[in-house]
N, C-alpha and C positions, 0 to 999 in steps of 0.2 A: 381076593381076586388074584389072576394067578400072576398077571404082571404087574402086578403091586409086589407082590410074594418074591419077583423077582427083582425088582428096582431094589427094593429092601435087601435081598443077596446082596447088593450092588456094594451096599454103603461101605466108606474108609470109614472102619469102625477106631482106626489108627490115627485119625489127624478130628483135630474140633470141626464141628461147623456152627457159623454164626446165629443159625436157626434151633439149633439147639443147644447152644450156649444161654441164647436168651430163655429158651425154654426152661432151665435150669434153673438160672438166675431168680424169674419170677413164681417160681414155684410148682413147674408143669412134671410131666412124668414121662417124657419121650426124649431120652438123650442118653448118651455113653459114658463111662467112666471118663472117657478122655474130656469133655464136654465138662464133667463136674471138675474136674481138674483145674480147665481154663476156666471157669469160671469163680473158682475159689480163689486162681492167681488173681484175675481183674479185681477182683472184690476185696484183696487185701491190699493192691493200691490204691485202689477207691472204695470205699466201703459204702458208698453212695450209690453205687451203680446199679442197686436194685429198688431204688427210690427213683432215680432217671430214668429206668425201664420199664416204670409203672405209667411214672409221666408221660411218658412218648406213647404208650399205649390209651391211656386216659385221653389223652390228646385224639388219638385216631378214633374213637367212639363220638368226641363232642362233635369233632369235623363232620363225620359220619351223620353225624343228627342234624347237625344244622342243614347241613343240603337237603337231606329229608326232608325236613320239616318245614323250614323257611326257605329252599329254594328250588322246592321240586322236583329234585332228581330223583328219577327211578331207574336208572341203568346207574352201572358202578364196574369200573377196573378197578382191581387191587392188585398191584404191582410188590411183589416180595411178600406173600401171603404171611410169612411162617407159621409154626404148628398152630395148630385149633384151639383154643382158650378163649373158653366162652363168659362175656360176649364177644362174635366173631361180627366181622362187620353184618354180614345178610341178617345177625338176630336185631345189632342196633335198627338199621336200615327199615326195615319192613317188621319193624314195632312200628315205626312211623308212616311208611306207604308198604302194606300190604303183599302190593304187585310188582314189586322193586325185583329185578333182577343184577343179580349180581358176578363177576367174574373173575373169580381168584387167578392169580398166576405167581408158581413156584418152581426151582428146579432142583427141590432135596426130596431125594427118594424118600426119605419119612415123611415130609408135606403129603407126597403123593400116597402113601401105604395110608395115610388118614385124611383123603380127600372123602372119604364115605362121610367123614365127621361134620364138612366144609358144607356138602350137599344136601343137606336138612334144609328145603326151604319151605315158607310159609305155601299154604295152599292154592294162592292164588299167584304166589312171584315165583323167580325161578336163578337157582346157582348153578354154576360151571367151573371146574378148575381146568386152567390149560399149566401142562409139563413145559415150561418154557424160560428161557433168562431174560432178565429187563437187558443184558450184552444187544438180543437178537431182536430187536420189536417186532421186525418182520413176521418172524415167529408166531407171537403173540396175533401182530395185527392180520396174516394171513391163517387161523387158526380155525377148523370151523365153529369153535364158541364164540368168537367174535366178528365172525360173520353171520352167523346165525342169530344169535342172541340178542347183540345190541343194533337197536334200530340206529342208523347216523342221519337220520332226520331229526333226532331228538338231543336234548344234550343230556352228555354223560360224566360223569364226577370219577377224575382219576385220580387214583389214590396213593402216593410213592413216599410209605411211612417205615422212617425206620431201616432204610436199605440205600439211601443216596452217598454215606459215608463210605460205602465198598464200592462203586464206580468210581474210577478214578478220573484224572482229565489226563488227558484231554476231550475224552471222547463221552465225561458226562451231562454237559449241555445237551450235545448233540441226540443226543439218548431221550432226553425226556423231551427233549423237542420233537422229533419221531414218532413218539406215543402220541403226543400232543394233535402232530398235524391232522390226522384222520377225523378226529371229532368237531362235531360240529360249534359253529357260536351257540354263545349262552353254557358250554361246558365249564366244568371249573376242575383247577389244580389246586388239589391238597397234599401238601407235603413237608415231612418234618428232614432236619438237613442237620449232622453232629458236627459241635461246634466243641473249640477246646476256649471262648472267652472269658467263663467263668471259672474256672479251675484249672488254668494251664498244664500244672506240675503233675494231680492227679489224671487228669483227663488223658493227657500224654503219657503217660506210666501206659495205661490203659491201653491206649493205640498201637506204643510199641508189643504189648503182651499178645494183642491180635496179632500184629504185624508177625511175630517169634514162631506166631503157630499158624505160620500161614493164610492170613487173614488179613492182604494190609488196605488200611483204608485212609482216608483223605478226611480232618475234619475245616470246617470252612469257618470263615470271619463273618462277621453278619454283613457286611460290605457283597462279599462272593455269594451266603446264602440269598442277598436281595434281588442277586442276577437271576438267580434262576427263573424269579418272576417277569422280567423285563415283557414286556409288551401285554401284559396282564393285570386285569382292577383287584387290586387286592382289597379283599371282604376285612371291614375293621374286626379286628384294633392291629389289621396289617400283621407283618414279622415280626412274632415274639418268641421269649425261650415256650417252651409250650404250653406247661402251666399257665401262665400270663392269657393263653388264648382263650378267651371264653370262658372264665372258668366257674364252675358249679357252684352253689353256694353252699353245696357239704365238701367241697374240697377243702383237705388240713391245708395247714400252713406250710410251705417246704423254700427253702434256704438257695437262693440264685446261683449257689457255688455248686450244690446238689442236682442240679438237669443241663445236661448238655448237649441240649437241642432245640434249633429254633424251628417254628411253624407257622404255616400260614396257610391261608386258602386263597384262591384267586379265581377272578372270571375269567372266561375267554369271551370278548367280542367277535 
């Protein structure tokens, strides 16, 4: 499309970005030289980092399925989509309800060159991607995929994985409260939150190498991750590093010092 063709002109093919660092990382095929670069730095301060990027992804499939499955939700925000790596949430989701519609939201010209990828849904549900930053909710929440798409009679499962460590504070409470307020009770927050508890030294190496290239972000103590949830029923076994959350019984074995992020899911009353 041809303003795809141009957002993609767009890109700093000169500076990383964090959507396609991780892209990298786990093995995808849509990022730049400079992108393999930062990601070969992180990865020789941690060499773990592509073990915690599998996790926090694994993580966003189980979340994904349980609301499906066990709590009914058929509308979904995804907040900080990044690239297409499938399974994408709409393929977990509507394996389990069908007619689940879903609403990606990203603001990297490559997310958006491959939102055709995003837009596959099952026959009877239906996906949307909006060009927009979790900075703006406004954005988001006045968009017409979100006015259009999601009923707010209904509850909706918002999703903010894997992207809360680059908003910084003061203004990221604020932020996901925002997103929050529009949806109805009975919705729930799912969201993973990078933590340096387990790995100080390497996890920090890590942070500063974002931070070097532009990219700096905030990681939180499980004390700050627990806020996020405050006036929220958190779905057991509550804030855990992710792993811990539900986990599969063909999931391997992986080492606490190795994931450095905690998640959780939560109700809204």
């Amino acid at each position: 499309m041809k303003d795809q063709e141009q957002a993609v002109d767009g890109v700093n093919t000169g500076q990383a970005h964090s959507a396609r660092v991780y892209d990298y990382i786990i093995g995808g095929k849509d990022h730049y030289q400079v992108d393999v670069e930062a990601g070969d730095a992180m990865c020789r301060e941690w060499p773990a980092l592509p073990v915690h990027m599998r996790a926090n992804r694994a993580f966003m499939h189980r979340a994904g399925r349980y609301l499906a499955r066990e709590a009914g939700i058929r509308q979904f925000l995804d907040i900080g989509t990044g690239l297409p790596t499938s399974p994408n949430l709409h393929e977990v989701v509507q394996d389990e309800r069908p007619d689940s519609a879903i609403i990606y939201v990203d603001n990297d010209p490559i997310v958006l060159a491959h939102a055709e990828a995003l837009l596959t849904s099952s026959p009877d549900g239906h996906t949307a991607y909006v060009n927009a930053d979790m900075r703006d909710p406004d954005a988001i929440i006045d968009s017409p995929a979100f006015q259009e798409l999601l009923d707010l009679d209904k509850p909706v499962g918002l999703m903010v994985i894997g992207i809360l460590h680059f908003i910084l504070p003061p203004e990221d409470h604020t932020l996901v409260q925002q997103l929050l307020d529009p949806l109805p009770s009975g919705s729930y927050l799912a969201m993973s939150i990078g933590t340096a508890d387990f790995a100080p030294a390497e996890v920090g190496r890590v942070a500063s190498e974002y931070e070097r290239r532009g990219m700096p972000m905030c990681l939180r103590t499980r004390e700050q991750a627990e806020a996020f949830f405050d006036g929220l029923e958190l779905v057991e076994p509550g804030l855990q590093q992710v792993h811990k959350w539900r986990p599969t019984a063909d999931q391997p074995p992986l080492d606490d010092r190795d994931i450095a992020m905690y998640g959780a899911v939560a109700l809204k009353r």
